[in-house]
VOZA-867391 format. One record per residue (C-alpha): residue in one letter; y, z, x. Coordinates in steps of 0.5 Angstrom, whole numbers. Each point is the difference from the previous one (the first is absolute). Layout:
<recs>
<resn->A&c2->Y&c3->Z&c1->X>
...
</recs>
This chain:
<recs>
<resn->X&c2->38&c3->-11&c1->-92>
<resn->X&c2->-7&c3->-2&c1->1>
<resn->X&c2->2&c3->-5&c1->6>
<resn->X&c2->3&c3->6&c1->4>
<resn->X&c2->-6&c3->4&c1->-2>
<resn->X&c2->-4&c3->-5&c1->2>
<resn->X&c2->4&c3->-2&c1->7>
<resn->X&c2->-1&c3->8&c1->1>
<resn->X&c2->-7&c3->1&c1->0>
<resn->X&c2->-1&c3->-7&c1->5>
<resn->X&c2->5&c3->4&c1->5>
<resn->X&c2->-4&c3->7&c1->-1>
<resn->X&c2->-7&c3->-3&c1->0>
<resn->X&c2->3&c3->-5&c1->7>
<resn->X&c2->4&c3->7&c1->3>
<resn->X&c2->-8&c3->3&c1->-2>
<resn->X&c2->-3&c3->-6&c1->4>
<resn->X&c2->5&c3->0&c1->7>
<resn->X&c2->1&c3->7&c1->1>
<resn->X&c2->-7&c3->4&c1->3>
<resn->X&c2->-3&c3->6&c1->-2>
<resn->X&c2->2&c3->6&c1->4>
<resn->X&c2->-5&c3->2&c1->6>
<resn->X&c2->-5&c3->5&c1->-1>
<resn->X&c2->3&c3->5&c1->5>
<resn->X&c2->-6&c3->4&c1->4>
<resn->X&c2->0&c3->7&c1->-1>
<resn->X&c2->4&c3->-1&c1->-7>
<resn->X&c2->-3&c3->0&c1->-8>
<resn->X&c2->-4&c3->-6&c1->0>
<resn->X&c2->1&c3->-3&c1->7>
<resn->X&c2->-6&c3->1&c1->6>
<resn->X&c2->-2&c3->6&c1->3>
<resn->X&c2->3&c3->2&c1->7>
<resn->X&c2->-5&c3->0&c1->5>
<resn->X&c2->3&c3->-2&c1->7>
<resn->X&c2->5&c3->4&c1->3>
<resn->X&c2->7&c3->-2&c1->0>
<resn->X&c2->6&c3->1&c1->2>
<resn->X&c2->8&c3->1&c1->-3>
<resn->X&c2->5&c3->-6&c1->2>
<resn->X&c2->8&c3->1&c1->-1>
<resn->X&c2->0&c3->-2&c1->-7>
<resn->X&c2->-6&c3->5&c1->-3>
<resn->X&c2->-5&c3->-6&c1->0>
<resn->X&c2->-7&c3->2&c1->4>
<resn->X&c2->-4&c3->-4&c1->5>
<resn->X&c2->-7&c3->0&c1->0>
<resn->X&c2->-3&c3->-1&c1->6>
<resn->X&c2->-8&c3->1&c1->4>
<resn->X&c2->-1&c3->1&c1->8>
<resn->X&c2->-4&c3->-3&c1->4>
<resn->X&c2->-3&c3->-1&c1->7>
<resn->X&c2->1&c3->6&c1->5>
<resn->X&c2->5&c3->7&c1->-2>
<resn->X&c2->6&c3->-2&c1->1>
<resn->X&c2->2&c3->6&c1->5>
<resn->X&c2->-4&c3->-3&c1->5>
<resn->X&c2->0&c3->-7&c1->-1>
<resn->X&c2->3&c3->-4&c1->4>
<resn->X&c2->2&c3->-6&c1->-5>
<resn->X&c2->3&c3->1&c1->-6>
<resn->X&c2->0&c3->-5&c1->-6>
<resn->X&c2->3&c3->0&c1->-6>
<resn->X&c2->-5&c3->-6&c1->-4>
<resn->X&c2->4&c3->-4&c1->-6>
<resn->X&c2->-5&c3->-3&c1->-5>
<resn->X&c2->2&c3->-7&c1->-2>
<resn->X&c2->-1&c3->-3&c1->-8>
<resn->X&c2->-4&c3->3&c1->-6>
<resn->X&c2->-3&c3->5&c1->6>
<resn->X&c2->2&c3->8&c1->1>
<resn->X&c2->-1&c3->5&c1->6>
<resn->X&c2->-8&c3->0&c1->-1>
<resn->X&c2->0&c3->-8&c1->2>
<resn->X&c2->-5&c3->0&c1->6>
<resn->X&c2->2&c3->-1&c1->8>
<resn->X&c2->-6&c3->-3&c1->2>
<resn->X&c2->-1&c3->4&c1->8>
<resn->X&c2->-5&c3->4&c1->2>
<resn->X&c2->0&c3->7&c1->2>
<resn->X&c2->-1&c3->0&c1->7>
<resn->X&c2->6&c3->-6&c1->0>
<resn->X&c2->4&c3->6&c1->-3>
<resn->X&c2->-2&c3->5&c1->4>
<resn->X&c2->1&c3->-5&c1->6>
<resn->X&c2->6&c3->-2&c1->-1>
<resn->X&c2->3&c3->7&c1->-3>
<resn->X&c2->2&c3->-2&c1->-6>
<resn->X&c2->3&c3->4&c1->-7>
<resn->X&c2->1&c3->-5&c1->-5>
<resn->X&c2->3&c3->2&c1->-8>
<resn->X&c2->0&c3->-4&c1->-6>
<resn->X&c2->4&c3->1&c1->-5>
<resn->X&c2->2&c3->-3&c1->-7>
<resn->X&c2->6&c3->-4&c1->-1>
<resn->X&c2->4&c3->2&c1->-5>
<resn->X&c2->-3&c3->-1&c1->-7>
<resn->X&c2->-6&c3->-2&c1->3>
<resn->X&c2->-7&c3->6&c1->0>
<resn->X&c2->3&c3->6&c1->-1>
<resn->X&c2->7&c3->0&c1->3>
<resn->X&c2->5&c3->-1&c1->-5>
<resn->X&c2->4&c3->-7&c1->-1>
<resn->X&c2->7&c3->0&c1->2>
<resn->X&c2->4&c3->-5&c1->-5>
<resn->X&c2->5&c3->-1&c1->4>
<resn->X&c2->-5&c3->-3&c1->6>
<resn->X&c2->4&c3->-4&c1->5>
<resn->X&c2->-4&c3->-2&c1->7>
<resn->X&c2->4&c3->4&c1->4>
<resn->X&c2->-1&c3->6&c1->-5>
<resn->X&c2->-8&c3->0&c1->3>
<resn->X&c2->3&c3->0&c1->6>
<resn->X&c2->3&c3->7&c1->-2>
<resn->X&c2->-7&c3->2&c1->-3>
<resn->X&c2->-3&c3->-2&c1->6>
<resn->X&c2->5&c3->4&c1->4>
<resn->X&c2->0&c3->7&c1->-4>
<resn->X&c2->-8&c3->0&c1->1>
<resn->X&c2->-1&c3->-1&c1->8>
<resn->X&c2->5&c3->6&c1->-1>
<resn->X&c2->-3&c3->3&c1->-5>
<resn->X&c2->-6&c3->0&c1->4>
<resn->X&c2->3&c3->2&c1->7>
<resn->X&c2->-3&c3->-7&c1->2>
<resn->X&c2->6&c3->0&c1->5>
<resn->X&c2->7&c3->-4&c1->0>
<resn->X&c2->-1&c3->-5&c1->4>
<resn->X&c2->-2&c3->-8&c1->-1>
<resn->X&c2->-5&c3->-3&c1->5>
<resn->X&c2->-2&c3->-6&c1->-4>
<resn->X&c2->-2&c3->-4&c1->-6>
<resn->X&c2->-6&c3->-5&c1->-2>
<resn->X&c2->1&c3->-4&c1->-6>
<resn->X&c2->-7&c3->-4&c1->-3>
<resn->X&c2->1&c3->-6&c1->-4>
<resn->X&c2->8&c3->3&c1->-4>
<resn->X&c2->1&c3->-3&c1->-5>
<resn->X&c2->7&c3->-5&c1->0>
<resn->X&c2->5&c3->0&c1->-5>
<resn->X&c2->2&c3->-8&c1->0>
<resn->X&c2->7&c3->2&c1->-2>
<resn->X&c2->1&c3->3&c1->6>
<resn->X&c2->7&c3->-5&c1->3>
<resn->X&c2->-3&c3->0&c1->8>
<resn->X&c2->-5&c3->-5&c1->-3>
<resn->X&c2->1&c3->-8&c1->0>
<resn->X&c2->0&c3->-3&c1->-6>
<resn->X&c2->-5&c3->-5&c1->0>
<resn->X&c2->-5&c3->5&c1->3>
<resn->X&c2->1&c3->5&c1->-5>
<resn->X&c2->-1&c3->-6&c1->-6>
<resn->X&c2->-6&c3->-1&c1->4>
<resn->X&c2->-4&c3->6&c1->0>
<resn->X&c2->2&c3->2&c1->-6>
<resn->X&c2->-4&c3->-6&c1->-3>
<resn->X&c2->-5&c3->2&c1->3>
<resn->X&c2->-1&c3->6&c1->-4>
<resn->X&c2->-4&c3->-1&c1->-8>
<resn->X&c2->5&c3->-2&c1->-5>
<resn->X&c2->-1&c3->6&c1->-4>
<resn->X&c2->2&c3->4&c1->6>
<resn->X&c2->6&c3->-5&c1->1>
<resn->X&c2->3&c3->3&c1->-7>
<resn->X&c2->-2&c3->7&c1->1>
<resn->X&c2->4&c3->0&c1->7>
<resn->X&c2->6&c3->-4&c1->-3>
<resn->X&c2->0&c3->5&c1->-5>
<resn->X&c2->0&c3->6&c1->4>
<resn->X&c2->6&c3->-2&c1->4>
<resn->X&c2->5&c3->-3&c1->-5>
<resn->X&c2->-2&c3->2&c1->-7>
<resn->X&c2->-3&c3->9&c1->3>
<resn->X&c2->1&c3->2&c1->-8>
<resn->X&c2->-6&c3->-4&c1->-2>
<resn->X&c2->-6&c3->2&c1->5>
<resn->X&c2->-3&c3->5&c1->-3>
<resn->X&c2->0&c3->-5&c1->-6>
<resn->X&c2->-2&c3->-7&c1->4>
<resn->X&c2->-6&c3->4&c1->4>
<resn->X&c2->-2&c3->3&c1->-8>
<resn->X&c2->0&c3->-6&c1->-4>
<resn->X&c2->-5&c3->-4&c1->-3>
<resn->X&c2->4&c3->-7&c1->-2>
<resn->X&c2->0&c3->-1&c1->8>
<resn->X&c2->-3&c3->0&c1->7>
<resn->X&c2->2&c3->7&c1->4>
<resn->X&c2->-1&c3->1&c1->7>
<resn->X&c2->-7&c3->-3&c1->3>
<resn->X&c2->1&c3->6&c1->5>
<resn->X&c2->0&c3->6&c1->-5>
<resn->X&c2->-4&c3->-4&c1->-4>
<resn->X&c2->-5&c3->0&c1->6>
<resn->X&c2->-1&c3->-9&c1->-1>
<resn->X&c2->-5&c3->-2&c1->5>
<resn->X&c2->5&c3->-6&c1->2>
<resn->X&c2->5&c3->6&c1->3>
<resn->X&c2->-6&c3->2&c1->6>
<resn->X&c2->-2&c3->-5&c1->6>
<resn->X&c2->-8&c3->0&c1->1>
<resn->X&c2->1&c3->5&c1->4>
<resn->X&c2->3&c3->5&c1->-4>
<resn->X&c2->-6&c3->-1&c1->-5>
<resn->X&c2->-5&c3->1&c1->4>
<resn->X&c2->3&c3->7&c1->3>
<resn->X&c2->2&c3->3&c1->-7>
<resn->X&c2->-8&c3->-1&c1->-2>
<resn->X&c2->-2&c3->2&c1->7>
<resn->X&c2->4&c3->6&c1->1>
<resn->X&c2->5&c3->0&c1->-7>
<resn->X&c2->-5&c3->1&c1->-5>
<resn->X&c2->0&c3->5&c1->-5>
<resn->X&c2->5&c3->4&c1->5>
<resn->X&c2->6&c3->-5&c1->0>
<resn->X&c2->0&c3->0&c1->-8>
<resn->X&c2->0&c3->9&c1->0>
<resn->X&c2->6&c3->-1&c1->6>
<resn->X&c2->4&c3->-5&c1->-6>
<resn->X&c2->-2&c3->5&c1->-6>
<resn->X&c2->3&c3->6&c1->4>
<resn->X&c2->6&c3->-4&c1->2>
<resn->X&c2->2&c3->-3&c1->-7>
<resn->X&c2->-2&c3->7&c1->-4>
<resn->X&c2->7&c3->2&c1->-1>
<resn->X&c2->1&c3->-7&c1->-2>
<resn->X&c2->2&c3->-8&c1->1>
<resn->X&c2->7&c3->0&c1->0>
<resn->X&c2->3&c3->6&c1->5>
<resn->X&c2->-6&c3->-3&c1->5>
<resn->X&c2->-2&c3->-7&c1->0>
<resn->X&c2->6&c3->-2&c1->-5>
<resn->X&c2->5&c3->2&c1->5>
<resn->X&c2->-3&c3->-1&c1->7>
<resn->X&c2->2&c3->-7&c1->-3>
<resn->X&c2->6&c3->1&c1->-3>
<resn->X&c2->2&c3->3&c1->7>
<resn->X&c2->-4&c3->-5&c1->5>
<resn->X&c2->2&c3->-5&c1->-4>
<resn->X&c2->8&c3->1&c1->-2>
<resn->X&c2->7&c3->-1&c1->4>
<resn->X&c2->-1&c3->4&c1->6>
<resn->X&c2->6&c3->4&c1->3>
<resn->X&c2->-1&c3->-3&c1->7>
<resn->X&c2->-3&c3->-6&c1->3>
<resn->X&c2->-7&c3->2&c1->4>
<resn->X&c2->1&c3->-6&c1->5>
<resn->X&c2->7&c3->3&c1->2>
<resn->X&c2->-5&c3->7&c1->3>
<resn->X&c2->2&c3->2&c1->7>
<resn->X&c2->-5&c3->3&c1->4>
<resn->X&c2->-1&c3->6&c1->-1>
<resn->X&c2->-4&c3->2&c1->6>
<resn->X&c2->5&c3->-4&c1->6>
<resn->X&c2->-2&c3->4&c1->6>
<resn->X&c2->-7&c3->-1&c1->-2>
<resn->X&c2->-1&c3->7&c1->-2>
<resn->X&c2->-5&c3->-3&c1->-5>
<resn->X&c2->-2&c3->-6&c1->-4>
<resn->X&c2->0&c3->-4&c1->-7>
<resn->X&c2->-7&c3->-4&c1->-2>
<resn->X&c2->-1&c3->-5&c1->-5>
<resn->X&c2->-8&c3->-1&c1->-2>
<resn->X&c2->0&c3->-6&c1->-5>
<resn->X&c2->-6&c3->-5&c1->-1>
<resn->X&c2->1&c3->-8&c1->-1>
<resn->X&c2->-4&c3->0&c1->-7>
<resn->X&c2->4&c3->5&c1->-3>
<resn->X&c2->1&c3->-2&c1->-8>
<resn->X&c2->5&c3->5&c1->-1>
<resn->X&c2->5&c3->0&c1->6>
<resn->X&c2->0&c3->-6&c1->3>
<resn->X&c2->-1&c3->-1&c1->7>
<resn->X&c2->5&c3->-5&c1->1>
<resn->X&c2->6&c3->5&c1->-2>
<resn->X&c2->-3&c3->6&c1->5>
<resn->X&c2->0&c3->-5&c1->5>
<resn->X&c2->8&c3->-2&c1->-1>
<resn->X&c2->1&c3->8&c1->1>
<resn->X&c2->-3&c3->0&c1->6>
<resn->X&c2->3&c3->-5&c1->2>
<resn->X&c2->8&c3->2&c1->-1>
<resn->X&c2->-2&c3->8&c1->2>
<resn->X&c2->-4&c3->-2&c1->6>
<resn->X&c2->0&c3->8&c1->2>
<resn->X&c2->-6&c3->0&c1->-6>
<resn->X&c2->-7&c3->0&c1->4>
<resn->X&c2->-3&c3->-5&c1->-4>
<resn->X&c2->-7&c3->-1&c1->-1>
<resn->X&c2->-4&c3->-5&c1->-5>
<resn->X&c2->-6&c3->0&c1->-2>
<resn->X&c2->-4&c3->-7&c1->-1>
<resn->X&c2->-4&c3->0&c1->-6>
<resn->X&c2->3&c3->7&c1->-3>
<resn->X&c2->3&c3->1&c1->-6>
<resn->X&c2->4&c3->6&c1->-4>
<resn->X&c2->-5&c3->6&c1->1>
<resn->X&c2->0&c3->0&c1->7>
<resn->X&c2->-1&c3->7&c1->0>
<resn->X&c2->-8&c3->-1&c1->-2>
<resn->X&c2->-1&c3->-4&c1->7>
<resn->X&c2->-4&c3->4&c1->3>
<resn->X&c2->3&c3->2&c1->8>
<resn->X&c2->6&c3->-2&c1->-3>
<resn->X&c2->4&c3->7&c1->-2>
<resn->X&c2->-3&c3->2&c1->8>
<resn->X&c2->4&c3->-5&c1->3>
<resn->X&c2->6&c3->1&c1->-5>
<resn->X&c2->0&c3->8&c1->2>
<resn->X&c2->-1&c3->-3&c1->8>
<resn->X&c2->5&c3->-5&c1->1>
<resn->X&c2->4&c3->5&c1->-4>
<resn->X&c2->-1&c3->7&c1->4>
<resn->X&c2->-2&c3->-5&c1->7>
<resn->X&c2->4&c3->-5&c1->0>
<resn->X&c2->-5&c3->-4&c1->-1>
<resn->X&c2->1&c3->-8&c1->-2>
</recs>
């Protein structure tokens, strides 16, 4: 009888260890306050959302802006006014499930985003045409099968050891994230854990010139509900089995009604160069442009977000 007693307090102290605490919701008893509008999707969950630019009834551009890793809707787009005004652009951020104020959605897949995405332009009266897309330095799933093997071994051992592990995990092992990334027997994740060896040079001298006491705000905000509903599952979805193969992508654009732009430094820690360089080669309708020098946080560059608003809305290369 104590063998089996003890062998059931093991398994509920291990269930206790793997399983994470539930998310505080914003808006429920004990969760974060709601602040920013929101707006209710087709499964009864709320996106919040923060508008930008121009009003978007006379705005000649529209831009539905996705924040990326341990960010929110409040992470800043360095442009100026009259570039905005200029242009004639309207930009909104939103929270991606689980992240500020908008809730999680436990069954989360990359095309459930798109959804959300799709629910807020048309919640917003943003229109139902897409004229184009610009991603900047979009982090790659090594799994993905459209990459050659040797090359994928080799990117990914350009990634810290710690990093190597927590990714593994994350892809085979899901069930384990919250508890790899809370654990103290093992290295976590040096990107969450903001290691210094995760940011080129240039990432270390833009977050201390225009990061600053800022970016830790944004992350406070973005992780207030919780880790594992924000960072957790970005990485148990960025890097688990994929439903398609992102090499296999037709041109979404094949009149030329629009364009598709990739941004990526050469000095990237955490994506490596060598993996976007191969994409834009198999999807040569991706206008690709690399930067010498830069690593992970382009959006920091100064001029950088003008030029990716003008080649997105001009056409420009």
């Amino acid at each position: 009888i104590t063998v089996i007693l003890l062998i059931g307090l093991l398994t509920s102290a291990a269930y206790q260890a793997f399983r994470p605490p539930p998310p505080k919701i914003c808006g429920t008893p004990g969760g974060p306050p709601v602040t920013a509008p929101r707006i209710k999707l087709r499964d009864g969950r709320h996106l919040a959302y923060k508008e930008h630019g121009l009003p978007k009834d006379v705005a000649k551009h529209k831009i539905v802006f996705v924040h990326g890793f341990t960010s929110c809707r409040l992470d800043p787009m360095i442009v100026t006014n009259e570039v905005i005004e200029e242009l004639g652009v309207y930009v909104v951020t939103f929270d991606r499930p689980g992240y500020g104020e908008s809730d999680p959605d436990p069954n989360r897949t990359p095309k459930s985003l798109a959804l959300d995405i799709e629910e807020l332009a048309d919640g917003l009266g943003l229109g139902s045409r897409l004229a184009g897309a610009a991603l900047i330095a979009p982090v790659i799933n090594y799994w993905w099968p459209g990459f050659p093997a040797d090359l994928c071994k080799e990117a990914y051992n350009l990634q810290l050891p710690q990093d190597q592990w927590a990714l593994r995990v994350a892809h085979h092992a899901p069930w384990l994230t919250y508890w790899w990334n809370t654990q103290k027997l093992f290295p976590s994740s040096g990107v969450i854990s903001r290691k210094r060896e995760t940011m080129s040079r240039q990432d270390i001298e833009l977050v201390s010139t225009y990061g600053g006491g800022h970016d830790l705000k944004v992350q406070k905000e973005a992780t207030q509900q919780g880790e594992f509903e924000s960072l957790h599952r970005d990485m148990m979805i960025g890097f688990g089995k994929w439903e398609f193969d992102p090499m296999d992508l037709e041109n979404p654009f094949p009149n030329n009604e629009g364009s598709v732009h990739l941004w990526q430094g050469d000095d990237d820690k955490k994506v490596p160069v060598i993996l976007q360089r191969y994409i834009a080669q198999k999807l040569p309708w991706i206008h690709y442009h690399e930067l010498p020098g830069g690593g992970h946080v382009l959006h920091f560059v100064p001029g950088l977000i003008e030029g990716v608003l003008r080649a997105l809305l001009r056409g420009g290369k």
